[in-house]
PyMOL CGO cylinders between C-alpha atoms (Angstrom):
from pymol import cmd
from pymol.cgo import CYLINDER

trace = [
    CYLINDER, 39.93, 50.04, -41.99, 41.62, 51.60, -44.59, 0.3, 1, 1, 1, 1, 1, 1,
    CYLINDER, 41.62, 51.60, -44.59, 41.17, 55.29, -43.37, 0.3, 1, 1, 1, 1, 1, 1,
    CYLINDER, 41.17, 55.29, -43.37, 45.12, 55.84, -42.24, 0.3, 1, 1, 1, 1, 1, 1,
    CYLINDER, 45.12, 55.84, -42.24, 46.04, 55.74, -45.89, 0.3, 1, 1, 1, 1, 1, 1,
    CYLINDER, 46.04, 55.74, -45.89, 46.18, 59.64, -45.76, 0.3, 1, 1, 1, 1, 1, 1,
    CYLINDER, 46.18, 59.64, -45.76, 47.12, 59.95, -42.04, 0.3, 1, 1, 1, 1, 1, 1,
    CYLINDER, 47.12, 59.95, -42.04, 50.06, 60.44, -40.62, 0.3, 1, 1, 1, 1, 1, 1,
    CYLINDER, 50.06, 60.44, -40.62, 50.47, 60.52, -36.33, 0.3, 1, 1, 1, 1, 1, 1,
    CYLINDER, 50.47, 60.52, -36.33, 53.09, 62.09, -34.71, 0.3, 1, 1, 1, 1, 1, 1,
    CYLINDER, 53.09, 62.09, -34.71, 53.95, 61.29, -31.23, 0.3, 1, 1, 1, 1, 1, 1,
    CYLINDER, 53.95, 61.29, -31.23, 56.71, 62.27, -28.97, 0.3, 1, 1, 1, 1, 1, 1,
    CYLINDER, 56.71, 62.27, -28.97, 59.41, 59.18, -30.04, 0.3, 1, 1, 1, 1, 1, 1,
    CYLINDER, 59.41, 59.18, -30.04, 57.74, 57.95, -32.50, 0.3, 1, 1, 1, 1, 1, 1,
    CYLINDER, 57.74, 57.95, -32.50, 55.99, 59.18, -36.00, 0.3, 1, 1, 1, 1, 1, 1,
    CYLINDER, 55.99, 59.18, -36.00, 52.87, 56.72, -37.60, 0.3, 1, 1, 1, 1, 1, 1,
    CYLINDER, 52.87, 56.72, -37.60, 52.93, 56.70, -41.31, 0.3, 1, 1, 1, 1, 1, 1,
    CYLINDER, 52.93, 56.70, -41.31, 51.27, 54.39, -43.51, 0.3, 1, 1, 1, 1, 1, 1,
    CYLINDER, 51.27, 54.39, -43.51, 53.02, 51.66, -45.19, 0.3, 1, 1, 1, 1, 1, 1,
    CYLINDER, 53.02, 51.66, -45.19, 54.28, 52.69, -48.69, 0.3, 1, 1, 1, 1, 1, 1,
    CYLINDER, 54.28, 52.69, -48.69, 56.41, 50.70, -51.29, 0.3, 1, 1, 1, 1, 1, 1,
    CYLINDER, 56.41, 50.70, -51.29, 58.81, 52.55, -50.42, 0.3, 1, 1, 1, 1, 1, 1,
    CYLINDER, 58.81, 52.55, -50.42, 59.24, 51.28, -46.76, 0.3, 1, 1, 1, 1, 1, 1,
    CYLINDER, 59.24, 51.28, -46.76, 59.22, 47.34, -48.38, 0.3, 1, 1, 1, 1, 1, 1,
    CYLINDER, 59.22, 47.34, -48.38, 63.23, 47.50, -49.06, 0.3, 1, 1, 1, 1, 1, 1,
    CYLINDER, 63.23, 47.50, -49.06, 64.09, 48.35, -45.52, 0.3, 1, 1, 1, 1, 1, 1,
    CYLINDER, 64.09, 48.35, -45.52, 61.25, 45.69, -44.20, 0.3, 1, 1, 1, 1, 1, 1,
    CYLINDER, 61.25, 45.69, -44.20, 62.36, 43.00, -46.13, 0.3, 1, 1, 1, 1, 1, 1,
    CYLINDER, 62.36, 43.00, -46.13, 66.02, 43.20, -44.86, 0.3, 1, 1, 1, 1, 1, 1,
    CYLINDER, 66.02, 43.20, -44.86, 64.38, 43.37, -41.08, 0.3, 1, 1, 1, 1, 1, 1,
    CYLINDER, 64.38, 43.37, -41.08, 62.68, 40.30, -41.90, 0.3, 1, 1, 1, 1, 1, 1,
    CYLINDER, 62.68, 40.30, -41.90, 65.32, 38.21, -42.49, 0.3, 1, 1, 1, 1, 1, 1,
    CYLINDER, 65.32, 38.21, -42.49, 66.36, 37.79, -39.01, 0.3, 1, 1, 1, 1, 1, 1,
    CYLINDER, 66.36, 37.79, -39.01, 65.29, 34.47, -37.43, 0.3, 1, 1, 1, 1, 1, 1,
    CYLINDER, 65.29, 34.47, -37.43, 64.57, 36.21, -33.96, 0.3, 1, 1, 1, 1, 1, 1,
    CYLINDER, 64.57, 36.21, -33.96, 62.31, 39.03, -35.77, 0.3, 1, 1, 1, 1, 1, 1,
    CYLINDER, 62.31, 39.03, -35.77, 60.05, 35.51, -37.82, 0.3, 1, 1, 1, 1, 1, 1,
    CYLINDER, 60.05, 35.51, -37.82, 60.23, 33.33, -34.74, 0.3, 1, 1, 1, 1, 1, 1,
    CYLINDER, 60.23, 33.33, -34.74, 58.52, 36.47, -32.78, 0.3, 1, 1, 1, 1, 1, 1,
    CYLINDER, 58.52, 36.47, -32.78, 56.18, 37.51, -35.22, 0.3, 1, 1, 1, 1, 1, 1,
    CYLINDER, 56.18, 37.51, -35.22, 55.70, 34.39, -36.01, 0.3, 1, 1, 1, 1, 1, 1,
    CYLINDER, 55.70, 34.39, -36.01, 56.17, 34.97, -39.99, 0.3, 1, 1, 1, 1, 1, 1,
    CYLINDER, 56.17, 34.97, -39.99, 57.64, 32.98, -42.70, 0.3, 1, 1, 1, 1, 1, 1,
    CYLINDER, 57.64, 32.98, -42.70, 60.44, 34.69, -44.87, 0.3, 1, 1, 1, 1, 1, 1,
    CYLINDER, 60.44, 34.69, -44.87, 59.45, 36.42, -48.04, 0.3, 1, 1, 1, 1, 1, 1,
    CYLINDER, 59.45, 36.42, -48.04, 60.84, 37.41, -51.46, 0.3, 1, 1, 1, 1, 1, 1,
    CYLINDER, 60.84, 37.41, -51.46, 61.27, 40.67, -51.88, 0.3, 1, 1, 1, 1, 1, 1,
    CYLINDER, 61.27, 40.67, -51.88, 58.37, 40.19, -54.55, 0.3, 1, 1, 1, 1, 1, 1,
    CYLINDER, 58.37, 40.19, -54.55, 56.14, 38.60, -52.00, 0.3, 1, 1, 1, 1, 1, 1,
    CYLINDER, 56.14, 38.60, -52.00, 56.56, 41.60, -49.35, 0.3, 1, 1, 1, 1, 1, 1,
    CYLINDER, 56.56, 41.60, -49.35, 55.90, 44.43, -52.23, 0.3, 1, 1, 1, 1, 1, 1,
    CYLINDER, 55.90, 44.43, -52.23, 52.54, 42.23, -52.58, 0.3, 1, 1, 1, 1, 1, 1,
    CYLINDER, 52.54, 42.23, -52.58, 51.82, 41.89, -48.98, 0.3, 1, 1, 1, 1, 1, 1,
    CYLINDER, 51.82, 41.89, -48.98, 52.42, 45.27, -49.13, 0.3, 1, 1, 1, 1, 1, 1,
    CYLINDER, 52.42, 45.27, -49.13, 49.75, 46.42, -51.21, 0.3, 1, 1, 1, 1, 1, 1,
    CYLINDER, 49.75, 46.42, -51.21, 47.14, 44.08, -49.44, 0.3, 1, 1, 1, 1, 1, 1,
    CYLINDER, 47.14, 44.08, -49.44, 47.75, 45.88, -46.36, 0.3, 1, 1, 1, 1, 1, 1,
    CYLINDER, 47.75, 45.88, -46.36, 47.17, 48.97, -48.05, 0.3, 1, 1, 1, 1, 1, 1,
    CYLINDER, 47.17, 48.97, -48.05, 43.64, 47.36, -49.63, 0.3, 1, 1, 1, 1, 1, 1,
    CYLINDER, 43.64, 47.36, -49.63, 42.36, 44.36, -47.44, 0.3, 1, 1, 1, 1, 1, 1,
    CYLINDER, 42.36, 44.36, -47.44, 39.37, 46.30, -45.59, 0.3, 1, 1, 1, 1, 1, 1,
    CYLINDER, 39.37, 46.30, -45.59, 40.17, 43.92, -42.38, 0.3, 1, 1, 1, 1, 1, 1,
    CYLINDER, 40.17, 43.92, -42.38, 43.54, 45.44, -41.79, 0.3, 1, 1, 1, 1, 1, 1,
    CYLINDER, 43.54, 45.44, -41.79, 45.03, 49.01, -40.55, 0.3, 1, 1, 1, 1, 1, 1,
    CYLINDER, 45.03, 49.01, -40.55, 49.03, 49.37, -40.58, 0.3, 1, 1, 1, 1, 1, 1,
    CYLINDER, 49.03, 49.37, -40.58, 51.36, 51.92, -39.61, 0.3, 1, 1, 1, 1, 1, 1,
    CYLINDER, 51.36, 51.92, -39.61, 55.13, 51.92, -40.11, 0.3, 1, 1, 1, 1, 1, 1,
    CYLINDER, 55.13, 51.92, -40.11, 56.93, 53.42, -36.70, 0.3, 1, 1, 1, 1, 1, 1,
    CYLINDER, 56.93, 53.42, -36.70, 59.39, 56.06, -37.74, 0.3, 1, 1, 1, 1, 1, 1,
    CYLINDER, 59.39, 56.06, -37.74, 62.16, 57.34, -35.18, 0.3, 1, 1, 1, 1, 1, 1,
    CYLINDER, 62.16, 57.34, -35.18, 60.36, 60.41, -34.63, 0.3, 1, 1, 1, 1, 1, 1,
    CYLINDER, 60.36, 60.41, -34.63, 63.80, 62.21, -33.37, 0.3, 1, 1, 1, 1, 1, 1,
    CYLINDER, 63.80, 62.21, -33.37, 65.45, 61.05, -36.72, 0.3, 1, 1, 1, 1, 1, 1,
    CYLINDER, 65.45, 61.05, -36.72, 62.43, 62.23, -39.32, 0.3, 1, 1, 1, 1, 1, 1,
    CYLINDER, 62.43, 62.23, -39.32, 62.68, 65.69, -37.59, 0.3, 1, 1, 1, 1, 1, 1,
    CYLINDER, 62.68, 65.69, -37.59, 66.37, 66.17, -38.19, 0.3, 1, 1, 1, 1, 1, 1,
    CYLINDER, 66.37, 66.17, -38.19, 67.35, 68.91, -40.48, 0.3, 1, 1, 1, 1, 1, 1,
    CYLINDER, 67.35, 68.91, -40.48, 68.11, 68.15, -43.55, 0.3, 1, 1, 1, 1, 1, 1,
    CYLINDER, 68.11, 68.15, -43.55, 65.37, 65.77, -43.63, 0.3, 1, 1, 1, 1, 1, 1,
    CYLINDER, 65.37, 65.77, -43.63, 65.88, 62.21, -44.07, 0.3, 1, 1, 1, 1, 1, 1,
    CYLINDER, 65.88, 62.21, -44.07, 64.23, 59.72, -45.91, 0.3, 1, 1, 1, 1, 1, 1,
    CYLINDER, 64.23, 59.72, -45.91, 61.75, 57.93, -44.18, 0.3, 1, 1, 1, 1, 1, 1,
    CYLINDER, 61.75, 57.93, -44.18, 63.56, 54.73, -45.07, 0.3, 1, 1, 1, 1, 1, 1,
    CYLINDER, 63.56, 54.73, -45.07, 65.99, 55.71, -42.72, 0.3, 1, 1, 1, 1, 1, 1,
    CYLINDER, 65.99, 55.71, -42.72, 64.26, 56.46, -39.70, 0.3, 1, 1, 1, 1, 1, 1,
    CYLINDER, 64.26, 56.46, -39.70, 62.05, 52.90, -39.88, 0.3, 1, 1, 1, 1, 1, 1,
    CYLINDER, 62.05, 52.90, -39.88, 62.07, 51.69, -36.60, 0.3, 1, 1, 1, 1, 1, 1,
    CYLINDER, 62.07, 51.69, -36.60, 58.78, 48.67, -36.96, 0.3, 1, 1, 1, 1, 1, 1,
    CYLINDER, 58.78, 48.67, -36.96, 55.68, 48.80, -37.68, 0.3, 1, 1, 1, 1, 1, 1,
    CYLINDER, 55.68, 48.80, -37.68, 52.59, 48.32, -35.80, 0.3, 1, 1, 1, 1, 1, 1,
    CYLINDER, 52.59, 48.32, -35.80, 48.96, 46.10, -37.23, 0.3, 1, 1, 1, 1, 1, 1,
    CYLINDER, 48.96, 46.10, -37.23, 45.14, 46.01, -36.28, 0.3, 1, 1, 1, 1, 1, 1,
    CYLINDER, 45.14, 46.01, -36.28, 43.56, 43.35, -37.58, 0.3, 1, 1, 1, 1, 1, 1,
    CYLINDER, 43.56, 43.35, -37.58, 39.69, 42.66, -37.80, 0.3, 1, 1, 1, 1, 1, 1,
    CYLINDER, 39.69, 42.66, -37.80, 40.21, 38.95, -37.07, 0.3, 1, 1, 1, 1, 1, 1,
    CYLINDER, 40.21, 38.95, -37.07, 36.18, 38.21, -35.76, 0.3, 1, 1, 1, 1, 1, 1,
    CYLINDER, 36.18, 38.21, -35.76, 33.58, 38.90, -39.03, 0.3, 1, 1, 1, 1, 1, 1,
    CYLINDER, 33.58, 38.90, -39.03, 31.02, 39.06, -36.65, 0.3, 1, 1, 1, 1, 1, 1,
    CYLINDER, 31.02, 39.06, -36.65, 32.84, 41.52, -33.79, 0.3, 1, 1, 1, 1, 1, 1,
    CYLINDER, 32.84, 41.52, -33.79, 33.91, 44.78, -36.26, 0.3, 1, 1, 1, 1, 1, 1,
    CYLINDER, 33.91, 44.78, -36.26, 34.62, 46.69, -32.94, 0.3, 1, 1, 1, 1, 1, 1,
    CYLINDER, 34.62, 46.69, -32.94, 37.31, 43.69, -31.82, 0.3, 1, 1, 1, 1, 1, 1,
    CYLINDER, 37.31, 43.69, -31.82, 40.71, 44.49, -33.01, 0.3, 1, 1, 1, 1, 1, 1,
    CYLINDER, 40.71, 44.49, -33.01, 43.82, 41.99, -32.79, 0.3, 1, 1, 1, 1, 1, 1,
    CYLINDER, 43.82, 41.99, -32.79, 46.56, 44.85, -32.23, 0.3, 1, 1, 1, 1, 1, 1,
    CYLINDER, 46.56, 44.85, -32.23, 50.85, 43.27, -32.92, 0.3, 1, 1, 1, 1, 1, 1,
    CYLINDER, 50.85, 43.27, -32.92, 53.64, 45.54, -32.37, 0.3, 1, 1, 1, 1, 1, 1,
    CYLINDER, 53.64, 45.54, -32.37, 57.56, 45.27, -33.73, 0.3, 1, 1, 1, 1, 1, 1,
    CYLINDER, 57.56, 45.27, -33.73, 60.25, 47.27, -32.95, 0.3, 1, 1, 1, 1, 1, 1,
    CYLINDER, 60.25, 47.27, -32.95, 62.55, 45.90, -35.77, 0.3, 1, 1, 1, 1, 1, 1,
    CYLINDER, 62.55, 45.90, -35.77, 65.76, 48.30, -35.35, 0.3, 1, 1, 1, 1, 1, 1,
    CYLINDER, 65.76, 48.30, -35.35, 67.77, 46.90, -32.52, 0.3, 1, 1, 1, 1, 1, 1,
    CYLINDER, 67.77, 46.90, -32.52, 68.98, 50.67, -31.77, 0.3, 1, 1, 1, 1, 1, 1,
    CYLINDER, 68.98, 50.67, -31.77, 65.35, 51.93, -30.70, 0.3, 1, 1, 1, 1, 1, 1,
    CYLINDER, 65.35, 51.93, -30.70, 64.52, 48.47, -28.59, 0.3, 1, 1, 1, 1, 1, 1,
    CYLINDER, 64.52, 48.47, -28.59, 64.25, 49.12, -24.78, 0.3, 1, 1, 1, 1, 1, 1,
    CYLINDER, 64.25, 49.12, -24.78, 63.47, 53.24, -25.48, 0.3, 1, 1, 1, 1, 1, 1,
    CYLINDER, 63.47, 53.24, -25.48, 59.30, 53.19, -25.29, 0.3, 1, 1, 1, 1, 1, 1,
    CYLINDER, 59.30, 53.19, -25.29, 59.02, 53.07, -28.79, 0.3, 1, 1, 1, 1, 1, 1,
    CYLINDER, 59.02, 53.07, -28.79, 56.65, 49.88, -29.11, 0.3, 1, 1, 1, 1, 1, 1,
    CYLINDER, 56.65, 49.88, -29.11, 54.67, 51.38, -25.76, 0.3, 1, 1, 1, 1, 1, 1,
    CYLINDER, 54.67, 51.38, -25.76, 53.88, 54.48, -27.61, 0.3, 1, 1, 1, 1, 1, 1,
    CYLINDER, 53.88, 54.48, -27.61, 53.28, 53.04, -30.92, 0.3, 1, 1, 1, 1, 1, 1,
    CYLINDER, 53.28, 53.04, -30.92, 51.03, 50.95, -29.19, 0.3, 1, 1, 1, 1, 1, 1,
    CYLINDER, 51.03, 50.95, -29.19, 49.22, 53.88, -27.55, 0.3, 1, 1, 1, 1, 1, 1,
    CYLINDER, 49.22, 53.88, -27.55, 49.27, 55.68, -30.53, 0.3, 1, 1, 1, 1, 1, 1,
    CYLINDER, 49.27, 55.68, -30.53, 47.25, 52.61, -32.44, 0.3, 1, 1, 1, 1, 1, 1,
    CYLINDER, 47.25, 52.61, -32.44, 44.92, 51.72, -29.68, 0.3, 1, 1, 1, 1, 1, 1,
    CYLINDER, 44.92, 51.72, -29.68, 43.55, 55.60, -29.89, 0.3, 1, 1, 1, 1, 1, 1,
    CYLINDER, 43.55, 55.60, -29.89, 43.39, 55.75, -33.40, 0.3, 1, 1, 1, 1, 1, 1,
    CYLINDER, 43.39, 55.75, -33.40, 41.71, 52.55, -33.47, 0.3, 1, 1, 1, 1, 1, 1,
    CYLINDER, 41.71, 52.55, -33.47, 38.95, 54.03, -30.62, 0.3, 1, 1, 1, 1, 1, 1,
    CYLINDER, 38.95, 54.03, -30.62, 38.82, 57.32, -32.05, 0.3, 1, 1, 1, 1, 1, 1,
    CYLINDER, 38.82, 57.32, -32.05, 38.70, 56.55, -35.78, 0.3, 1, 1, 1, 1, 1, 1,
    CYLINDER, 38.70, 56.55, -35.78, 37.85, 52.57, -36.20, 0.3, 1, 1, 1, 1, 1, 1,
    CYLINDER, 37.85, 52.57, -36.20, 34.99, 52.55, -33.41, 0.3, 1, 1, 1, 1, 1, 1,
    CYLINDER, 34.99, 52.55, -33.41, 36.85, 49.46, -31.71, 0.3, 1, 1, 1, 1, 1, 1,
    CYLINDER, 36.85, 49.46, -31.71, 36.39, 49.34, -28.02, 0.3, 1, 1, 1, 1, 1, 1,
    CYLINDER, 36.39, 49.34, -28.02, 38.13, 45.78, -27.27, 0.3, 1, 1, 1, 1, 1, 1,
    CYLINDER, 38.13, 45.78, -27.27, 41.90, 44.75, -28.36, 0.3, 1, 1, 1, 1, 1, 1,
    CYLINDER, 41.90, 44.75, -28.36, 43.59, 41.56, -28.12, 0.3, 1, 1, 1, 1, 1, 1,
    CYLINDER, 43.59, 41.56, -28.12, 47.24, 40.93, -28.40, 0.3, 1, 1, 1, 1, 1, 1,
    CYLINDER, 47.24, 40.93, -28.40, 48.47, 37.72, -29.01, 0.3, 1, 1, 1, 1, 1, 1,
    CYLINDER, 48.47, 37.72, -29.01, 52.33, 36.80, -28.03, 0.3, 1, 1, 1, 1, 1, 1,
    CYLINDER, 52.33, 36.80, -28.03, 54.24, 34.23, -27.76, 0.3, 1, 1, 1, 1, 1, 1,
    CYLINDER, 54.24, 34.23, -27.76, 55.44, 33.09, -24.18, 0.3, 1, 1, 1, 1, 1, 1,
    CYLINDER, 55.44, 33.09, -24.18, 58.47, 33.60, -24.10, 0.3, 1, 1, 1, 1, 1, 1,
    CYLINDER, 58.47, 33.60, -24.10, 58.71, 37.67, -24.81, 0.3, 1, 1, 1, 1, 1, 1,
    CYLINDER, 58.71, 37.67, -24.81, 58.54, 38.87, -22.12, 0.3, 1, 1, 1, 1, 1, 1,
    CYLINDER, 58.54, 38.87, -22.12, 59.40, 42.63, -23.41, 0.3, 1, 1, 1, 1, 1, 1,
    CYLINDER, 59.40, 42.63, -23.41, 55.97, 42.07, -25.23, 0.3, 1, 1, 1, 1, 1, 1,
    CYLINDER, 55.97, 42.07, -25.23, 53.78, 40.75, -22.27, 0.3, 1, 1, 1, 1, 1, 1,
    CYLINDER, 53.78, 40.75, -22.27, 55.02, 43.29, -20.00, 0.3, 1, 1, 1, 1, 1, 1,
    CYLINDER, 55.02, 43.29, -20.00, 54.29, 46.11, -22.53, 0.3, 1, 1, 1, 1, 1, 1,
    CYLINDER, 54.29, 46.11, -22.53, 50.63, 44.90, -23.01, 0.3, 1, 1, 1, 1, 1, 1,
    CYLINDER, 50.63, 44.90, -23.01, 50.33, 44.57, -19.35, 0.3, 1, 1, 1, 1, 1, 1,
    CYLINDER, 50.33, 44.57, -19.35, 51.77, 48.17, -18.51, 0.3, 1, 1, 1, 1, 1, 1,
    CYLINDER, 51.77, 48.17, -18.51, 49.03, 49.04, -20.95, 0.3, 1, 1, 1, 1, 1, 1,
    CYLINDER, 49.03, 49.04, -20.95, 45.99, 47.88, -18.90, 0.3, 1, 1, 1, 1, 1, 1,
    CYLINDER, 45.99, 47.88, -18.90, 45.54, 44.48, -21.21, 0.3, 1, 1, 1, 1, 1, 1,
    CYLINDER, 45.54, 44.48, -21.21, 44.84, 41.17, -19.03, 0.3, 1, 1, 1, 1, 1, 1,
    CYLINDER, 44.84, 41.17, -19.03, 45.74, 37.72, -19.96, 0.3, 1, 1, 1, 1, 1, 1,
    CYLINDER, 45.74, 37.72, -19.96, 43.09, 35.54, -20.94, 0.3, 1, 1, 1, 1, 1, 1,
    CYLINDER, 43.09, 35.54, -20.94, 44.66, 32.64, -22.71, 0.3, 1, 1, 1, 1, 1, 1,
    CYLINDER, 44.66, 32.64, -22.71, 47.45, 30.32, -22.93, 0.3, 1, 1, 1, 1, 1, 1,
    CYLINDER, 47.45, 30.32, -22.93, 47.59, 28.19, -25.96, 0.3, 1, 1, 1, 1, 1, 1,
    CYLINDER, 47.59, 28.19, -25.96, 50.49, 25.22, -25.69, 0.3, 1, 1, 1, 1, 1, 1,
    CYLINDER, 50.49, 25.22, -25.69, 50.41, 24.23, -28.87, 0.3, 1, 1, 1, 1, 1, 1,
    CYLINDER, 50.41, 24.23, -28.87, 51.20, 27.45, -30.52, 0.3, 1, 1, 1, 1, 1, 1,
    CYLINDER, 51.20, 27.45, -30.52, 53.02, 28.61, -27.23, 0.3, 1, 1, 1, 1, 1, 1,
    CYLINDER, 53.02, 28.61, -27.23, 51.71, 32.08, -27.06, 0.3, 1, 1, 1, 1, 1, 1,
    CYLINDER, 51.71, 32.08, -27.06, 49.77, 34.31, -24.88, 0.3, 1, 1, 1, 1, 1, 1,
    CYLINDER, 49.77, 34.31, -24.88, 46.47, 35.61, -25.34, 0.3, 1, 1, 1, 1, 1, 1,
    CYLINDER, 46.47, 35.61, -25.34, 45.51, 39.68, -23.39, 0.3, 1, 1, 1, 1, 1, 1,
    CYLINDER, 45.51, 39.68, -23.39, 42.53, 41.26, -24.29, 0.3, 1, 1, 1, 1, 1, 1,
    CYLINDER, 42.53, 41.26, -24.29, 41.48, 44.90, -23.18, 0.3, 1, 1, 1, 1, 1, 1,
    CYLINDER, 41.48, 44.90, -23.18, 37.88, 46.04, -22.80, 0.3, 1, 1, 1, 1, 1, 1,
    CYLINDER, 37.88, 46.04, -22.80, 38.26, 49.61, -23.80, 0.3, 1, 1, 1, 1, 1, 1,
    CYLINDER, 38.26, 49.61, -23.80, 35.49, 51.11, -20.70, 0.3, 1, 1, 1, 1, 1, 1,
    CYLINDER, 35.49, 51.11, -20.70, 34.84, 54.97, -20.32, 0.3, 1, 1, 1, 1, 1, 1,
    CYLINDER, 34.84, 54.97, -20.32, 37.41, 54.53, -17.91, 0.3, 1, 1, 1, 1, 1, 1,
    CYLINDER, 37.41, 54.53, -17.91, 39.90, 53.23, -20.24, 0.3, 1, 1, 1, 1, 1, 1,
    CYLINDER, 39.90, 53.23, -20.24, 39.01, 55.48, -23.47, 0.3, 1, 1, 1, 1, 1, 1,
    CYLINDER, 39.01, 55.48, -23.47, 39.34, 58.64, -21.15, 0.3, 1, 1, 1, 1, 1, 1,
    CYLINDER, 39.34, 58.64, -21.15, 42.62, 57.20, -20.41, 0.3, 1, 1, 1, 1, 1, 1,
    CYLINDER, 42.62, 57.20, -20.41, 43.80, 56.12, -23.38, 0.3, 1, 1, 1, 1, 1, 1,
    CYLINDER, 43.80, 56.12, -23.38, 43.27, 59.76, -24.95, 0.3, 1, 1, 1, 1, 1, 1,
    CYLINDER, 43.27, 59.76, -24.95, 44.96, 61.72, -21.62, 0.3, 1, 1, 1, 1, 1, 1,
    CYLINDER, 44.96, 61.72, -21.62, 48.08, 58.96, -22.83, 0.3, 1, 1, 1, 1, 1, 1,
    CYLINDER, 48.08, 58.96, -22.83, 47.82, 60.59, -26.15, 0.3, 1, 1, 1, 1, 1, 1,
    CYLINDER, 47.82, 60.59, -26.15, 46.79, 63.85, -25.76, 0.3, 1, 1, 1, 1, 1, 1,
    CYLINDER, 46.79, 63.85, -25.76, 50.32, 65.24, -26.73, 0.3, 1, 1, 1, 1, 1, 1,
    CYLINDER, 50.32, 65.24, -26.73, 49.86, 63.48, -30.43, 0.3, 1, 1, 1, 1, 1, 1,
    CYLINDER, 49.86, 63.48, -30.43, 49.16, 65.26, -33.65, 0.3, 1, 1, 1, 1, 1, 1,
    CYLINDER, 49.16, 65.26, -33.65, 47.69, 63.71, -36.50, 0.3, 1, 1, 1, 1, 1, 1,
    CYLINDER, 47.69, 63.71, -36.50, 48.82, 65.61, -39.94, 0.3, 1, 1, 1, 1, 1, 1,
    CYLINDER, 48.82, 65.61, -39.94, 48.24, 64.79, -43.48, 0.3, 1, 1, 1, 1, 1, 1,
    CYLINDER, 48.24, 64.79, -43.48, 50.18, 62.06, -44.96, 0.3, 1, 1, 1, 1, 1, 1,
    CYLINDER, 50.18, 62.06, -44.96, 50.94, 62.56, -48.90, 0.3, 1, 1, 1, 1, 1, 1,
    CYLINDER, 50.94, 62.56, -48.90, 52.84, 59.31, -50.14, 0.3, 1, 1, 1, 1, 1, 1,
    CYLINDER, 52.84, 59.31, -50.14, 56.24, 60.07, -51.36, 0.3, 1, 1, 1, 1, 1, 1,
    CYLINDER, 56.24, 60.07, -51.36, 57.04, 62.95, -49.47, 0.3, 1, 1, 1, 1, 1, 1,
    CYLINDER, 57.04, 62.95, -49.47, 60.65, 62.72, -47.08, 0.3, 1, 1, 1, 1, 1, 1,
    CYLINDER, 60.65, 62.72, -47.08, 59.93, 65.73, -45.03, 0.3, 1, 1, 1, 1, 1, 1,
    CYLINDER, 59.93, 65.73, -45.03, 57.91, 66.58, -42.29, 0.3, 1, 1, 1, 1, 1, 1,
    CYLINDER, 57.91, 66.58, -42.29, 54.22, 68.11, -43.11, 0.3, 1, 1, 1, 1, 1, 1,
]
cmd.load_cgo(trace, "trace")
């Protein structure tokens, strides 16, 4: 899962990039907000602890991450650090050992200035293609909890189906069975995307 390390994807609002160290400052901060841990469903973190969660993202083989970039911000002139245009991230995980081509797919759009603008929906997009294309998944679950409904209306503009309910952790469970039907178009939805080098440390656009 770790192929993305060199990749970066660039959409038409948003730009993929992998997650570096030096994303972890801006991350942390986002992470301090109650509403972003009670919808992820995360504990806080030390700075210390999200540098290290950091780097297992980067090396557990069961995980793919992208951070979302602002891709109208990263492709102002003079170029920006990409610190400054974080908008989220967005996850895979291979949660089933003995289903590699099931992927558990979250989403955040951290920056409350790029909420409600298609961000997460492309981001989304973006991950589901590279995760076809690249990761040889062809199923995707999304588990949210019930009461964002931004999230479960994303998923569902995005073919996904609800499958689950579970009370005790109050979330929702949608699952998409990527068909021919649905891979042919999942790649018309991100035809427009280019996928570019990515070389770590580098603020400007490839």
């Amino acid at each position: 899962m770790r192929l993305n390390q060199n990749t970066l994807l660039l959409g038409k609002k948003v730009v993929l990039v992998p997650y570096t160290s030096e994303h972890v400052p801006r991350y942390h901060e986002w992470m301090k907000s109650e509403e972003l841990q009670r919808l992820t469903a995360s504990e806080p973190l030390t700075l210390e602890q999200e540098y290290a969660m950091q780097c297992s993202w980067r090396e557990d083989a069961d995980k793919c991450t992208f951070i979302v970039l602002d891709a109208e911000k990263w492709q102002t002139q003079p170029v920006p650090t990409e610190e400054s245009c974080m908008a989220g991230d967005v996850n895979l995980f291979l949660t089933d050992i003995e289903d590699p081509t099931l992927g558990e797919i979250e989403v955040m759009i951290a920056e409350p200035s790029c909420r409600g603008q298609g961000f997460g929906t492309e981001a989304a997009l973006l991950m589901m293609s590279y995760g076809v294309t690249k990761l040889g998944l062809t199923k995707f679950e999304a588990k949210i909890g019930q009461g964002n409904e931004p999230s479960i209306r994303m998923f569902q503009k995005l073919h996904f189906k609800q499958v689950a309910v579970s009370s005790i952790f109050q979330e929702v469970t949608f699952r998409l069975t990527v068909s021919e039907a649905e891979r042919q178009w999942l790649l018309e939805q991100t035809s427009h995307v280019e996928e570019k080098p990515y070389r770590e440390g580098s603020t400007e656009p490839h």
